[in-house]
Biopython code that builds the backbone (N, CA, C, O; Angstrom):
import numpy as np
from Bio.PDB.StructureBuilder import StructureBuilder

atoms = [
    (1, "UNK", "N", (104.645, 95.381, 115.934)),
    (1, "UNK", "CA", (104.104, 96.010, 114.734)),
    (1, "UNK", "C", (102.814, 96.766, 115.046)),
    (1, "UNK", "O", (102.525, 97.752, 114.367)),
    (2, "UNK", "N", (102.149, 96.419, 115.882)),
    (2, "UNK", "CA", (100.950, 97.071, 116.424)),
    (2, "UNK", "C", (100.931, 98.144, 116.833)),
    (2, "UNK", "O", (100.179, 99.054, 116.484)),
    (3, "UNK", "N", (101.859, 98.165, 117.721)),
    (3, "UNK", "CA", (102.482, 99.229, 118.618)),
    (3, "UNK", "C", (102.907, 100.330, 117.369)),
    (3, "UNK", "O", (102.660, 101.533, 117.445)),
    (4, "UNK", "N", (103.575, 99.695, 116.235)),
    (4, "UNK", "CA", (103.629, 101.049, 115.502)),
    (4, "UNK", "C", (102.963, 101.853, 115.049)),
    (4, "UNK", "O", (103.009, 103.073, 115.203)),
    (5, "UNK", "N", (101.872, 100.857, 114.085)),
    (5, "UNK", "CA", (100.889, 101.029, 113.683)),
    (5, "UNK", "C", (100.028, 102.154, 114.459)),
    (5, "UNK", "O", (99.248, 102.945, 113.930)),
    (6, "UNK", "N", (100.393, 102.033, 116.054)),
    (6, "UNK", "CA", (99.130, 103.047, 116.813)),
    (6, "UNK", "C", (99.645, 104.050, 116.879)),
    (6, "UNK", "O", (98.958, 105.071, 116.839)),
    (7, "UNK", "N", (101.307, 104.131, 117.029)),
    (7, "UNK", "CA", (101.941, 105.195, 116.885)),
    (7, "UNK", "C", (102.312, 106.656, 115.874)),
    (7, "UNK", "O", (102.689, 107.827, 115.919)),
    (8, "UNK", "N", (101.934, 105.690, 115.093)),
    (8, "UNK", "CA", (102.156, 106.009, 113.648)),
    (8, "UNK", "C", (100.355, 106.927, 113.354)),
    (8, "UNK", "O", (100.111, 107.933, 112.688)),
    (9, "UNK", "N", (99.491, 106.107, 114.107)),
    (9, "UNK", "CA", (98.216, 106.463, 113.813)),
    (9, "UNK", "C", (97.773, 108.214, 114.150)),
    (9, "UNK", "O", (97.146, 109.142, 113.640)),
    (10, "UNK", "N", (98.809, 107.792, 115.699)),
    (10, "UNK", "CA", (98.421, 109.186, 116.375)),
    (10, "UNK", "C", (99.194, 110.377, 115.662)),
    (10, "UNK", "O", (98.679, 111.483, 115.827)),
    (11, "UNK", "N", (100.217, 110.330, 114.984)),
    (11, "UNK", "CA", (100.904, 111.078, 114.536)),
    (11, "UNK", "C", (99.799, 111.901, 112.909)),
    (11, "UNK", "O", (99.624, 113.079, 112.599)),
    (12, "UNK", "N", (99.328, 110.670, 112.293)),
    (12, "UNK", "CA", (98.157, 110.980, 110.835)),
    (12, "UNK", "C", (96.926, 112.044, 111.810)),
    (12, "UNK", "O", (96.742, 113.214, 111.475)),
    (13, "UNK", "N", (96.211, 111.438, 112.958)),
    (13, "UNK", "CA", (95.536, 111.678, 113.675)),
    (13, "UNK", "C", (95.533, 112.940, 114.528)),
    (13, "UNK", "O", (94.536, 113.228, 115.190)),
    (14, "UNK", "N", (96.503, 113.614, 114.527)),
    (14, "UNK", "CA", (97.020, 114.576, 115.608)),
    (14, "UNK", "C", (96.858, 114.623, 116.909)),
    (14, "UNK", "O", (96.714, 115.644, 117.582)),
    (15, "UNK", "N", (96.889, 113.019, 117.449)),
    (15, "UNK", "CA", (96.657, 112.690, 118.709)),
    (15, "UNK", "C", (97.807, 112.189, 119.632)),
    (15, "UNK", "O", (98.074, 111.041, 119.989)),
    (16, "UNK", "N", (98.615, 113.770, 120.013)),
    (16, "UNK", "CA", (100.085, 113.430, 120.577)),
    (16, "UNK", "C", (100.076, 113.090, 121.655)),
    (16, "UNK", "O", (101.035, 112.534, 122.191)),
    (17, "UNK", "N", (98.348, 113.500, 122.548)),
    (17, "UNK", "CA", (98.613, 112.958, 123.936)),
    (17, "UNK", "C", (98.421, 111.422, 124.110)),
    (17, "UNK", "O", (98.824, 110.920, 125.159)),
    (18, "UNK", "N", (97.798, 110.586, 123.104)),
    (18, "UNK", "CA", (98.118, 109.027, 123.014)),
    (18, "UNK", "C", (99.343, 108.506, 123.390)),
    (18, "UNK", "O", (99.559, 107.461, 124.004)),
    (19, "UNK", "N", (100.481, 109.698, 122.775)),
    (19, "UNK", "CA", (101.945, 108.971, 122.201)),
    (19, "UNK", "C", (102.400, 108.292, 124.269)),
    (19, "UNK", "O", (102.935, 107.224, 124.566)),
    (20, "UNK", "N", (102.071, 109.057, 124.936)),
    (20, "UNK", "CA", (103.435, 108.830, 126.202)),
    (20, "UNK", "C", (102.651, 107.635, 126.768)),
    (20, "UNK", "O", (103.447, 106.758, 127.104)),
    (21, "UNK", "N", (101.412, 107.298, 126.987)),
    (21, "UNK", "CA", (100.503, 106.172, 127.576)),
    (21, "UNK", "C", (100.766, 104.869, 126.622)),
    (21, "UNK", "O", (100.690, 103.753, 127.136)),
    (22, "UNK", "N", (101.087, 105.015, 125.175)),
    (22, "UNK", "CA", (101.553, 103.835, 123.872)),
    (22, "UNK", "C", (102.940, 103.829, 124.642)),
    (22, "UNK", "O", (103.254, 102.930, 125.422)),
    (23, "UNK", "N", (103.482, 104.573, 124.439)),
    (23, "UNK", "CA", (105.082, 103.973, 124.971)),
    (23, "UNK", "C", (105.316, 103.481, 126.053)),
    (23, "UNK", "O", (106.198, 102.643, 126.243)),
    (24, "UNK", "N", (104.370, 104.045, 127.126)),
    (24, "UNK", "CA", (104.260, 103.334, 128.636)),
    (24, "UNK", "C", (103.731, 101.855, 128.500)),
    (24, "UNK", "O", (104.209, 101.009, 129.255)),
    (25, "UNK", "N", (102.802, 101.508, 127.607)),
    (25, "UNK", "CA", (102.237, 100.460, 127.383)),
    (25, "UNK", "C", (103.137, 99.452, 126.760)),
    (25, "UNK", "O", (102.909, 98.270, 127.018)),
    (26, "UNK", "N", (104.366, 99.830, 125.785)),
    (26, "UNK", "CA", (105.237, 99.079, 125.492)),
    (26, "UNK", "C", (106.036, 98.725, 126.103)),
    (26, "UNK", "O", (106.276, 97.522, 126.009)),
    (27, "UNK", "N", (106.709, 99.380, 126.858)),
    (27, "UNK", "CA", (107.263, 99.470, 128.091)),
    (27, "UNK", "C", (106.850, 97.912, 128.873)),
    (27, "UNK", "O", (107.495, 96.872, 129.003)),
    (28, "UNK", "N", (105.432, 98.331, 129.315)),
    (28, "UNK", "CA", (104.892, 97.388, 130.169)),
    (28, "UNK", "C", (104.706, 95.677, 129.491)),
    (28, "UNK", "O", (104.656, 94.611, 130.105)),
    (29, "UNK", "N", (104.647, 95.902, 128.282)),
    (29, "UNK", "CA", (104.199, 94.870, 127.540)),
    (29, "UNK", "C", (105.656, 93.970, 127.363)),
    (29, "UNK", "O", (105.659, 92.754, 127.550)),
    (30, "UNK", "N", (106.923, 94.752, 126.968)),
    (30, "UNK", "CA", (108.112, 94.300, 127.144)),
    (30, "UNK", "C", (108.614, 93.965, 125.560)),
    (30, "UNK", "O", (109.567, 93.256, 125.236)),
    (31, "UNK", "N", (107.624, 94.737, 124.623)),
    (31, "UNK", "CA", (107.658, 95.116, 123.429)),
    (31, "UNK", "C", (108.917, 96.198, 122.939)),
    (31, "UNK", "O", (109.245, 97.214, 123.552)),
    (32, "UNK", "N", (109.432, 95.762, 121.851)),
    (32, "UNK", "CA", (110.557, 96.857, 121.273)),
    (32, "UNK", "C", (110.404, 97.879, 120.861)),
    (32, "UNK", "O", (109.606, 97.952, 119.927)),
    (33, "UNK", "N", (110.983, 98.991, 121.271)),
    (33, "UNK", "CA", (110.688, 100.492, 120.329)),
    (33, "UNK", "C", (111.870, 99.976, 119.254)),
    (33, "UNK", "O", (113.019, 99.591, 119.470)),
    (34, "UNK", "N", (111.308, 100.088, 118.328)),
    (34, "UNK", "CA", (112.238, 100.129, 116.944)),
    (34, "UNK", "C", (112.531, 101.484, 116.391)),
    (34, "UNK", "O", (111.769, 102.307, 116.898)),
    (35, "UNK", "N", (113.323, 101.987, 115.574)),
    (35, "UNK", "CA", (113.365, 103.178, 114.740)),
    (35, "UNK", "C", (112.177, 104.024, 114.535)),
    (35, "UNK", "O", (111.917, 105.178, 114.876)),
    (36, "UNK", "N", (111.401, 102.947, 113.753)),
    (36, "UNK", "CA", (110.001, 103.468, 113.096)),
    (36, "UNK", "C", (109.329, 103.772, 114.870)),
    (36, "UNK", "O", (109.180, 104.991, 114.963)),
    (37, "UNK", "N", (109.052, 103.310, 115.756)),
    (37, "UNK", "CA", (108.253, 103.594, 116.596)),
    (37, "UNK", "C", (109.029, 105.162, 117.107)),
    (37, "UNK", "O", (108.575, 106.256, 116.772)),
    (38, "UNK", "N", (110.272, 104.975, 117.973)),
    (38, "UNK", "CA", (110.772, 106.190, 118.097)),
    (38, "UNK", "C", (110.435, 107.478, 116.935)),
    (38, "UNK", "O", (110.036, 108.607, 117.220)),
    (39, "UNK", "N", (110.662, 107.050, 115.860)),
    (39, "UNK", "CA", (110.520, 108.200, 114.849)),
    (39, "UNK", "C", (108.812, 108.809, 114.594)),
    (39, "UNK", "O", (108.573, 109.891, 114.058)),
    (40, "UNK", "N", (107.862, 107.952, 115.054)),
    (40, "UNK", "CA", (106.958, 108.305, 114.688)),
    (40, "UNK", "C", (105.866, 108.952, 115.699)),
    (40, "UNK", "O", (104.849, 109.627, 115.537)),
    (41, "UNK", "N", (106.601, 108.397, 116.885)),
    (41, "UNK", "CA", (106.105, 108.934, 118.201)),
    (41, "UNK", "C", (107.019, 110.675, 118.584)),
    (41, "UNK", "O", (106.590, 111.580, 119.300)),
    (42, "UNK", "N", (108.024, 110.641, 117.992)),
    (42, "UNK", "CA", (108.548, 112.384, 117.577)),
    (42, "UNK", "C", (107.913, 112.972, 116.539)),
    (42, "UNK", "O", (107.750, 114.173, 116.752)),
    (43, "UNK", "N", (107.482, 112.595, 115.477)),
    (43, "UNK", "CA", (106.600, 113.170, 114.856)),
    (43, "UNK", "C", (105.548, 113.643, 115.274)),
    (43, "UNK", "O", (105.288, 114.832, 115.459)),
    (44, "UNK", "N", (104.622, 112.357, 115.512)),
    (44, "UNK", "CA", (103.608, 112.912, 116.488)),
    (44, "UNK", "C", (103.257, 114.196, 117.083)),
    (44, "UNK", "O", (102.239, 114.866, 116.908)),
    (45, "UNK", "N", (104.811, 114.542, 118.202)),
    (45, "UNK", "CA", (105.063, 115.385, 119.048)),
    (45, "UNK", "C", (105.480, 116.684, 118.252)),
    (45, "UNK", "O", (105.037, 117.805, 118.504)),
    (46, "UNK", "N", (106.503, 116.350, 117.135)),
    (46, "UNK", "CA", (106.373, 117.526, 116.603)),
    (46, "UNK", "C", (105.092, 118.302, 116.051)),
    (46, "UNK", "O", (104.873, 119.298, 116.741)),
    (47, "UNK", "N", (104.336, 118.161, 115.183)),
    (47, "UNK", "CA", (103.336, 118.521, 114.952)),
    (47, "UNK", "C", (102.438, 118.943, 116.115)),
    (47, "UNK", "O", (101.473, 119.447, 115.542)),
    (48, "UNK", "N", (102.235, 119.012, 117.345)),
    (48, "UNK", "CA", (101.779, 119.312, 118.174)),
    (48, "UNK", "C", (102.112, 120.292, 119.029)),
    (48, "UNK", "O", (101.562, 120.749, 120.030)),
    (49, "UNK", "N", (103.714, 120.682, 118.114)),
    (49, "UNK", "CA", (104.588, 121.694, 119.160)),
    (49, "UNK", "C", (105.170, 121.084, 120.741)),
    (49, "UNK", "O", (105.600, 121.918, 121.538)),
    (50, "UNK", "N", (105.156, 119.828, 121.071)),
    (50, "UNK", "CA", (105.244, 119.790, 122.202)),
    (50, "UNK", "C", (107.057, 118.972, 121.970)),
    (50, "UNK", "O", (107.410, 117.797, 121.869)),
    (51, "UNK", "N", (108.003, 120.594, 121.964)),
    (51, "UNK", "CA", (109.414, 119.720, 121.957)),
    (51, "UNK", "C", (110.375, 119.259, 123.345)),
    (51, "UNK", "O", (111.310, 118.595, 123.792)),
    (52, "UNK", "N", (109.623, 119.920, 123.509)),
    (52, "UNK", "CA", (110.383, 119.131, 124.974)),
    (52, "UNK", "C", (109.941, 117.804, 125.574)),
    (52, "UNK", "O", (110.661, 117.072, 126.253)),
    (53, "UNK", "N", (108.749, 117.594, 125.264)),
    (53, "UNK", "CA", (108.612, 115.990, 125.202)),
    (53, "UNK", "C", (109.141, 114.727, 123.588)),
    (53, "UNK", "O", (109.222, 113.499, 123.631)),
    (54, "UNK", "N", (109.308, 115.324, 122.801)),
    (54, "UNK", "CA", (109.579, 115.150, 121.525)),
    (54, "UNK", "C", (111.448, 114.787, 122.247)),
    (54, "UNK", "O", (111.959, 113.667, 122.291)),
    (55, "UNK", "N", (112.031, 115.944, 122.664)),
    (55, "UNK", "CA", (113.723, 115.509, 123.293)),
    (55, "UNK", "C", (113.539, 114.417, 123.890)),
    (55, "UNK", "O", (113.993, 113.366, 123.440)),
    (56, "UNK", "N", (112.679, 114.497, 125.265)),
    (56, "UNK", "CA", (112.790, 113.504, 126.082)),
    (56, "UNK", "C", (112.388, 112.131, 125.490)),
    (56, "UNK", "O", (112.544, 111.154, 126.222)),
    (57, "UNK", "N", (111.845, 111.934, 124.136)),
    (57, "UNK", "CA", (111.468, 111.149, 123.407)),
    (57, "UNK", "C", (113.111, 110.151, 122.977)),
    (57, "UNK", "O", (113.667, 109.110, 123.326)),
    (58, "UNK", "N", (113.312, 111.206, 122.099)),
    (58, "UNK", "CA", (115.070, 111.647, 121.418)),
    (58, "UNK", "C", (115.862, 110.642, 122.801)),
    (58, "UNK", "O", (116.035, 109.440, 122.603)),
    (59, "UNK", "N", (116.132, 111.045, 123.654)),
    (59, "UNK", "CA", (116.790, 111.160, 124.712)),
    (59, "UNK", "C", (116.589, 109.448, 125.178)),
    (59, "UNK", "O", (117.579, 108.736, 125.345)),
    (60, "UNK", "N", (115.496, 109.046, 125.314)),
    (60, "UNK", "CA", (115.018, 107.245, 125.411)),
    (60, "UNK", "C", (115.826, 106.775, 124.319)),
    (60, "UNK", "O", (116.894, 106.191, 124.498)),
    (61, "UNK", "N", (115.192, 107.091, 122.869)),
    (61, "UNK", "CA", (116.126, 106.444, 121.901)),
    (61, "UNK", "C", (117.221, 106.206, 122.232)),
    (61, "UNK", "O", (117.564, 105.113, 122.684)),
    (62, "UNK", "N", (118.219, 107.501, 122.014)),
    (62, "UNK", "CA", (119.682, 106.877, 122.744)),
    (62, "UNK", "C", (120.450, 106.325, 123.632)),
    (62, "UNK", "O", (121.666, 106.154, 123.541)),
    (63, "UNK", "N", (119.539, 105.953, 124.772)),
    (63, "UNK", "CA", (119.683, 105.497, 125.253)),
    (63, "UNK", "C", (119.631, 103.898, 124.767)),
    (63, "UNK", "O", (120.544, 103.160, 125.135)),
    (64, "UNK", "N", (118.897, 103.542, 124.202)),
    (64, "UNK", "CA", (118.204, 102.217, 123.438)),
    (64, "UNK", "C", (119.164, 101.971, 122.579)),
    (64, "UNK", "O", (119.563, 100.813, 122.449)),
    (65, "UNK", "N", (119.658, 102.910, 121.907)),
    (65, "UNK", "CA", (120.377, 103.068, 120.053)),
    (65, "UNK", "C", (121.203, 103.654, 120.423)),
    (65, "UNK", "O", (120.998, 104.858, 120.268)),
    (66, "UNK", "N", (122.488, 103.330, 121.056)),
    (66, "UNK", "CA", (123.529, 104.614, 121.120)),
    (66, "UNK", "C", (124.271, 105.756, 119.831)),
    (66, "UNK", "O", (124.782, 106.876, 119.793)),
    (67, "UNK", "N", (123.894, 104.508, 118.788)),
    (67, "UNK", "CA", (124.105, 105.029, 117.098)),
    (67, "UNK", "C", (123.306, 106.041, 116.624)),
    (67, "UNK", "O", (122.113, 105.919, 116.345)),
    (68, "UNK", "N", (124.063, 107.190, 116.519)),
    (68, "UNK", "CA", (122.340, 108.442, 116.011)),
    (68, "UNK", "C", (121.640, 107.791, 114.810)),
    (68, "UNK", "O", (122.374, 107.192, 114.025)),
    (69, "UNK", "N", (120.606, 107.817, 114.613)),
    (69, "UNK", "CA", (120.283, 107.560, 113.191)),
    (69, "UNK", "C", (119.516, 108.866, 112.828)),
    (69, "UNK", "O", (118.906, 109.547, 113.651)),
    (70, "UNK", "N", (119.597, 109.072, 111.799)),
    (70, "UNK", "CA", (118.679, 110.094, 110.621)),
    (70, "UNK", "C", (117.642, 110.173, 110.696)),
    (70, "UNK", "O", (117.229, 111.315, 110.494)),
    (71, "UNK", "N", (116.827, 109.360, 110.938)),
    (71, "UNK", "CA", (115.538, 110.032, 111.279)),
    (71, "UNK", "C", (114.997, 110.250, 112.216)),
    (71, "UNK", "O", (114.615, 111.419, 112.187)),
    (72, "UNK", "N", (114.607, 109.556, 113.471)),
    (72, "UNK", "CA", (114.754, 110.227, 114.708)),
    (72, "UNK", "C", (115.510, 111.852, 115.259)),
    (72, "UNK", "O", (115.263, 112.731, 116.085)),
    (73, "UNK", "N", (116.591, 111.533, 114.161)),
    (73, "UNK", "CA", (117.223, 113.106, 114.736)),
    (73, "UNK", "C", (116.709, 114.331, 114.019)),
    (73, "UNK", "O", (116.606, 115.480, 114.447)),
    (74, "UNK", "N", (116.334, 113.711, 112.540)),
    (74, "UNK", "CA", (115.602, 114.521, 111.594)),
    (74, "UNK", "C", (114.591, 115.199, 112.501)),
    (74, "UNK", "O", (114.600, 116.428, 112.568)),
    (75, "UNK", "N", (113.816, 114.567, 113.127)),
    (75, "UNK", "CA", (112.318, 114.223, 113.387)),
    (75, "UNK", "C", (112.584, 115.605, 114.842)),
    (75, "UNK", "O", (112.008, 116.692, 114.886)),
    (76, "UNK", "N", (113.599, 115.075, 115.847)),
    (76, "UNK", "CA", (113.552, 115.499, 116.821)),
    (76, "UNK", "C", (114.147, 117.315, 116.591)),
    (76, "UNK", "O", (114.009, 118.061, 117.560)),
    (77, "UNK", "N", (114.588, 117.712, 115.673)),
    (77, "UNK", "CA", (115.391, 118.959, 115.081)),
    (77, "UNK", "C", (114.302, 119.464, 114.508)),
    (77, "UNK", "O", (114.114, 120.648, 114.785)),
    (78, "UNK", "N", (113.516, 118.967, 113.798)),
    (78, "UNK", "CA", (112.207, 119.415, 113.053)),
    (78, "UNK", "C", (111.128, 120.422, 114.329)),
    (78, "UNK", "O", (110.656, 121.548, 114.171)),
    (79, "UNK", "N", (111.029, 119.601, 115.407)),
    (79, "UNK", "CA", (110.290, 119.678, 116.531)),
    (79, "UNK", "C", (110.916, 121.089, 117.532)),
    (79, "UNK", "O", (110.337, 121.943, 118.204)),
    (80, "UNK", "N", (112.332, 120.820, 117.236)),
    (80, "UNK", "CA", (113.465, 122.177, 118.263)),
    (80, "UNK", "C", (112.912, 123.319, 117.128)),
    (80, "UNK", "O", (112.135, 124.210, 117.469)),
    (81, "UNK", "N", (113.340, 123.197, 115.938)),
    (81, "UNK", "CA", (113.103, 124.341, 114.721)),
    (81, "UNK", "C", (111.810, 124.926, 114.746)),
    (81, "UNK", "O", (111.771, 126.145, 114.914)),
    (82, "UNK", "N", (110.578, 124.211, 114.593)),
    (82, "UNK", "CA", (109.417, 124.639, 114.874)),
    (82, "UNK", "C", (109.103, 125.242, 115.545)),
    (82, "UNK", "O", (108.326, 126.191, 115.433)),
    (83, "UNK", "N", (109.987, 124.579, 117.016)),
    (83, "UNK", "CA", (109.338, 125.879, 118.544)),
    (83, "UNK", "C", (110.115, 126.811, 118.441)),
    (83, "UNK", "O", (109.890, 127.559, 119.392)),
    (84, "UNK", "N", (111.136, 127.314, 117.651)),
    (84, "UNK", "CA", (112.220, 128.417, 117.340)),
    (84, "UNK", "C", (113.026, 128.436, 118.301)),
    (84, "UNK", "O", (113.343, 129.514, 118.804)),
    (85, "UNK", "N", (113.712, 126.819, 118.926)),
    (85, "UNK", "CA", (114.404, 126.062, 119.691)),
    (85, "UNK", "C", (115.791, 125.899, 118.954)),
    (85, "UNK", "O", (116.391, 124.879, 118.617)),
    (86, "UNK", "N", (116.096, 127.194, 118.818)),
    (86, "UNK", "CA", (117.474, 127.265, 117.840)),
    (86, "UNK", "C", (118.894, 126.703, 118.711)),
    (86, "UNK", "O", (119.804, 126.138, 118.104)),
    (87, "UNK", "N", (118.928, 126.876, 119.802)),
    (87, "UNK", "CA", (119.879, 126.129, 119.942)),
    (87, "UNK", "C", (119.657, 124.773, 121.198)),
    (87, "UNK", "O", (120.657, 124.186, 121.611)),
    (88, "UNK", "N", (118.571, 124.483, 121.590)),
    (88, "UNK", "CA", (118.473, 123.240, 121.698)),
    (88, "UNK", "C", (118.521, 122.237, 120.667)),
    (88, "UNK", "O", (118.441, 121.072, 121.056)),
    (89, "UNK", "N", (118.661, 122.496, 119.168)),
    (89, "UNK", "CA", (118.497, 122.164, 117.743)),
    (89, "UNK", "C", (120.261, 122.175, 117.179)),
    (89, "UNK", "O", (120.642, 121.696, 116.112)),
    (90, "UNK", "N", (120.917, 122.681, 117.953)),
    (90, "UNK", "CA", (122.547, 123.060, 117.635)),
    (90, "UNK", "C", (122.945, 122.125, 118.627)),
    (90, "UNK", "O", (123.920, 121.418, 118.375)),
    (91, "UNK", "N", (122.309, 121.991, 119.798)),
    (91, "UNK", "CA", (122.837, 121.085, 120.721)),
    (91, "UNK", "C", (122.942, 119.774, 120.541)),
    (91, "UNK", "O", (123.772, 118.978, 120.981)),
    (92, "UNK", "N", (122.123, 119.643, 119.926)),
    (92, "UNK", "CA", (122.084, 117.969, 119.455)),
    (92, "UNK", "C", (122.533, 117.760, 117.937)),
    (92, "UNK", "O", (122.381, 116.684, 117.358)),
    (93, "UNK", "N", (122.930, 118.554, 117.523)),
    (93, "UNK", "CA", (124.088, 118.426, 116.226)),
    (93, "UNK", "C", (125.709, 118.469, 116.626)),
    (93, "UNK", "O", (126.607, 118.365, 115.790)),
    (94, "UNK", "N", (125.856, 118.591, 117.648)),
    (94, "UNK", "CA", (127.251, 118.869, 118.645)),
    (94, "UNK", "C", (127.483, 117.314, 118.780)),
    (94, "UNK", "O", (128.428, 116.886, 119.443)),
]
sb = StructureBuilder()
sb.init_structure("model")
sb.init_model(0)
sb.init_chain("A")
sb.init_seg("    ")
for serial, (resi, resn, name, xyz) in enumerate(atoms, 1):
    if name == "N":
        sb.init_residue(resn, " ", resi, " ")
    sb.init_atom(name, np.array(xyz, "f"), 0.0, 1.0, " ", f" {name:<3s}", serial, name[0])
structure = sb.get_structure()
C-alpha cells in the first residue's frame, strides 16, 4: 500500500523520474505491483510524455496479469495518443 501511495504521489507531483527507482524498489523488496500501482506508475509517465517507458511499463504488467484490464490499457493508450503514437496505440488494441 505504500508503494502505491508513492506511486500514485509521483504521478499528483509530476515526478515521473521517481516512478522506475519505486518499481525497482518493489521489485527488490518482493512487494506486489497490483493494478492500482501499474496504473498509476503509467500515468505518471503519461503526463510527462515519456511513452515509451509508459509501454515498457504496459509490457511488465502483462507479463504479471496476462488478462488486459481497462485501466492500465486506458492509461498506456492515453500516453501512445499524447505522443501522436497513433499506431503504437492501434498496436495494442490488436
Amino acid at each position: 500500500l505504500t508503494y502505491n501511495a508513492a506511486v500514485s504521489a509521483c504521478e499528483k507531483g509530476k515526478q515521473w523520474t521517481q516512478v522506475p527507482s519505486l518499481l525497482d524498489d518493489m521489485l527488490e523488496d518482493g512487494a506486489d505491483k497490483s493494478v492500482i500501482t501499474y496504473s498509476a506508475a503509467i500515468a505518471a509517465l503519461t503526463g510527462s510524455r515519456k511513452w515509451q517507458f509508459a509501454l515498457s511499463v504496459y509490457d511488465d504488467f502483462r507479463s504479471v496479469h496476462p488478462t488486459p484490464d481497462g485501466i492500465p490499457l486506458g492509461s498506456v493508450l492515453s500516453s501512445c495518443v499524447s505522443a501522436s503514437e497513433w499506431q503504437v496505440a492501434g498496436a495494442l488494441l490488436e
